[in-house]
N, C-alpha and C positions, 0 to 999 in steps of 0.2 A: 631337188628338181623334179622327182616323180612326183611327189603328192602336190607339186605347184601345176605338172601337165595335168596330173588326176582332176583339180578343181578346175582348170581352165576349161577343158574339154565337158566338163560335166555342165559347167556352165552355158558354153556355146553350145552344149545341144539342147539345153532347155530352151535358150533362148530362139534359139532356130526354130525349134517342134512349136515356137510361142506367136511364130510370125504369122499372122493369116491371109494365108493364103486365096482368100474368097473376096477377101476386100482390096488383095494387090492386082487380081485379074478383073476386078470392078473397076476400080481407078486407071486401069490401063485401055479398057473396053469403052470407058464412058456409060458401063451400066448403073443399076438402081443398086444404091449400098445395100446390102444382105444385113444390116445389123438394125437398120431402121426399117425395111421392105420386107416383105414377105413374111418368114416365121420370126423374121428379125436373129436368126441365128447364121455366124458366118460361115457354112460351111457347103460341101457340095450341090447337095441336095438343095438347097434353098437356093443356089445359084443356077441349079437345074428349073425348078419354080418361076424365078425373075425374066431367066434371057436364055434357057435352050439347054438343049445336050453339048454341042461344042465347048460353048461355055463352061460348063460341070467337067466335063472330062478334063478343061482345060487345069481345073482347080484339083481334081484329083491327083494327076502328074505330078503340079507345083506339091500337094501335100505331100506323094513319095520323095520329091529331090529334097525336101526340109531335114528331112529323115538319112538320104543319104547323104547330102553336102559335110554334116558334120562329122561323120564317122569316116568319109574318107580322109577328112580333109586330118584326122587322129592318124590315119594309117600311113601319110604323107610324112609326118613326122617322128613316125615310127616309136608311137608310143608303144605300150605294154598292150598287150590283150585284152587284159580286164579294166583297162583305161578304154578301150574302143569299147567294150559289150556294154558298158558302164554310158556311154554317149549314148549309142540305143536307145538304153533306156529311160534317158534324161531328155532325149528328142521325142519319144512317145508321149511321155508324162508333160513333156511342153504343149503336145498336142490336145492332152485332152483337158489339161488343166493350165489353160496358158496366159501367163504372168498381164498382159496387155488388155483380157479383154473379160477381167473378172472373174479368173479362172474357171471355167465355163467352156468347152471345148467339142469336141469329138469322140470317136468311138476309136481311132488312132491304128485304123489298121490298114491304112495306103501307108503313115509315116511308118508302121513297123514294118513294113513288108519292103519300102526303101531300104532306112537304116540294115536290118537284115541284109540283102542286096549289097550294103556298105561293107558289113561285118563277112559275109562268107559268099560269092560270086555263086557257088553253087545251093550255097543252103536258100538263097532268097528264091533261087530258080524253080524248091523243088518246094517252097510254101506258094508260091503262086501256081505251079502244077496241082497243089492238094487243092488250092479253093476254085481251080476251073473243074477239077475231078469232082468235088462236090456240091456244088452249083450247076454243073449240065446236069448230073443225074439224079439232084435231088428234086431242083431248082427253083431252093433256098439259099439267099446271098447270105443271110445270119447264119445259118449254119457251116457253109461254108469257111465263112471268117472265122467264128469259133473252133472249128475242125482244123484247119488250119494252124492257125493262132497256138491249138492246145497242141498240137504235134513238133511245133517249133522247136520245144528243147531237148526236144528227142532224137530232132535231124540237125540241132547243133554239136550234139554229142556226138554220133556218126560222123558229118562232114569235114569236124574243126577237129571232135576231141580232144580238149580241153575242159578240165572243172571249173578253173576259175574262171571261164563266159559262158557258165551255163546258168547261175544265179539271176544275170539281171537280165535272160533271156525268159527264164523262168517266170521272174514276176512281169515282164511283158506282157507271157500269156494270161497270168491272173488280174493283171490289170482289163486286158482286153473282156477276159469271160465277165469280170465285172461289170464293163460297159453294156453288156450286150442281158445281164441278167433280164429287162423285160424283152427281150427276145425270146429268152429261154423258158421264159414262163409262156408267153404266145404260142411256142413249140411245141412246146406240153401239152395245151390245151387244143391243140391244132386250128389254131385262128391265126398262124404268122401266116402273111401274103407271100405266095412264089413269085419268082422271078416269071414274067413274060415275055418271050422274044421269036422271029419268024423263023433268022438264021441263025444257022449255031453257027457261030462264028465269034473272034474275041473280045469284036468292038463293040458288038452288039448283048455281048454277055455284060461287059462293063459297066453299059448306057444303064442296060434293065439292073443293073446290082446298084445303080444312082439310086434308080427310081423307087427300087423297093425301099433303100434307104430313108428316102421321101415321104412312103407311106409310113413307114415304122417310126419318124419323126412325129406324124401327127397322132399315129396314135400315142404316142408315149405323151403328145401335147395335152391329148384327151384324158386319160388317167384323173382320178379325182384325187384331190390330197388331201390327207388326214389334220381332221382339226384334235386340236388337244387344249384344254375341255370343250366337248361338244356345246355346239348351241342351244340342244335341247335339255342339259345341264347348269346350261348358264339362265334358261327359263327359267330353271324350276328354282335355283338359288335367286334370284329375286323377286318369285312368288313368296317364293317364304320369307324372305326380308320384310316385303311388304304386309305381309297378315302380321311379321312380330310389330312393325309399327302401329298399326289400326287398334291392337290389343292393348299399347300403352295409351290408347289417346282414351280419355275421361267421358263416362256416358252420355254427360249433354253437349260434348261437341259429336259424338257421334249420331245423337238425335240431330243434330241441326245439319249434319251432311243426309241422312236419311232424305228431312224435309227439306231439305236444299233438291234431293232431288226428284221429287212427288209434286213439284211445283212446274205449272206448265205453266207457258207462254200466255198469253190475254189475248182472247182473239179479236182481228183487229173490226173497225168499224163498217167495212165493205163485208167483210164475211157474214157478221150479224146480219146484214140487212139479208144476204144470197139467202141465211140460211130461213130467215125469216117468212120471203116469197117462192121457196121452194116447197113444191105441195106434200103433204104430209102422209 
């Protein structure tokens, strides 16, 4: 009966983390689909893009309850521990890799920051305290959610203390730093965009944490992708092909392409005459 809750649960939070979110508050809105519209990606940002801040924030939310719905709905039935940390991390991984829409996802740090939330009332309390802590005084939202993200297993160890849910908290966070790697290189080089906002205040931290989101969408859009073999490889291998064929071809057909082409037009009978009374 355990390993039959272990698979069920792991299941429904994949498929939960899998649902998107962007396209049920489109359909309910009567907005422009996000998968066809805009960066054609379903996700907040791009719903920020289509139809507004409300709208985004509204899809932010749905992405936390994907996150938490299944992990409570584990704690309801009072499975094992590591049956719930284990939902987590099958709701995150639904998130960013999700089954529906050509695994192609998110950066899954609303749905972690739910599920958390699902997993320990105070642990989810005190990851969204580290990423308002490092986003007003950075104000960087990547860094934030990295910062965040990579402290999680640390204040699951603390809050829960438990070993067996601190693994698939763990690769939460490695999944997360994963997503956010061209973030980390942008921070590096200090070209990541800050967050902009008037008021400090939490709704207004959220909005601008969309927006940078936004931006960092297109840059990541921009990025050039690596060809393998290059084109100017693929040049040269059919320059060379073509000099090995010219060299089998036999003297007098290469004369006759020579004088094939030394041979010009005939000029025609109007031009004779032009050039005829044209003064000399």
């Amino acid at each position: 009966m355990t390993a039959l809750a272990f698979i069920f649960f792991i299941a429904l939070g994949y498929l939960s983390g899998s649902v998107c979110s962007a396209v049920i508050v489109s359909r309910l809105f009567s907005l422009p689909d996000p998968r066809i519209s805009g960066s054609q990606n379903p996700g907040a940002t791009n719903v920020l893009r289509l139809a507004g801040k409300k709208y985004a924030a509204m899809v932010l939310i749905a992405d936390m309850l994907k996150g938490l719905f299944p992990v409570l709905l584990a704690k309801i039935f009072d499975v094992e521990p590591m049956t719930i940390s284990f939902t987590c991390l099958a709701a995150v991984l639904g998130h960013m890799y999700p089954l529906f829409f050509g695994f192609r996802g998110g950066k899954g740090v609303a749905t972690a920051i739910g599920a958390l939330l699902g997993l320990h009332f105070i642990l989810g309390v005190i990851v969204i305290a580290t990423w308002l802590l490092v986003a007003n005084f950075t104000r960087y939202s990547s860094l934030a959610s990295i910062v965040s993200m990579a402290l999680a297993p640390l204040y699951t160890l603390i809050t829960i203390g438990r070993l067996d849910v601190f693994p698939p908290v763990f690769f939460i966070a490695l999944f997360v730093l994963y997503k956010h790697r061209n973030n980390i290189t942008r921070l590096i080089d200090g070209e990541e965009p800050k967050i902009k906002f008037k008021r400090s205040n939490l709704d207004e931290e959220i909005i601008s944490a969309i927006e940078e989101e936004e931006t960092d969408e297109l840059l990541d859009e921009e990025e050039p992708e690596i060809l393998s073999p290059s084109l100017e490889e693929e040049k040269d291998k059919l320059a060379a092909i073509l000099d090995e064929e010219k060299e089998k071809l036999p003297p007098s057909t290469k004369n006759e392409q020579v004088g094939r082409a030394e041979v010009r037009p005939p000029t025609s009978h109007y031009a004779q005459e032009a050039n005829a009374l044209s003064p000399q």
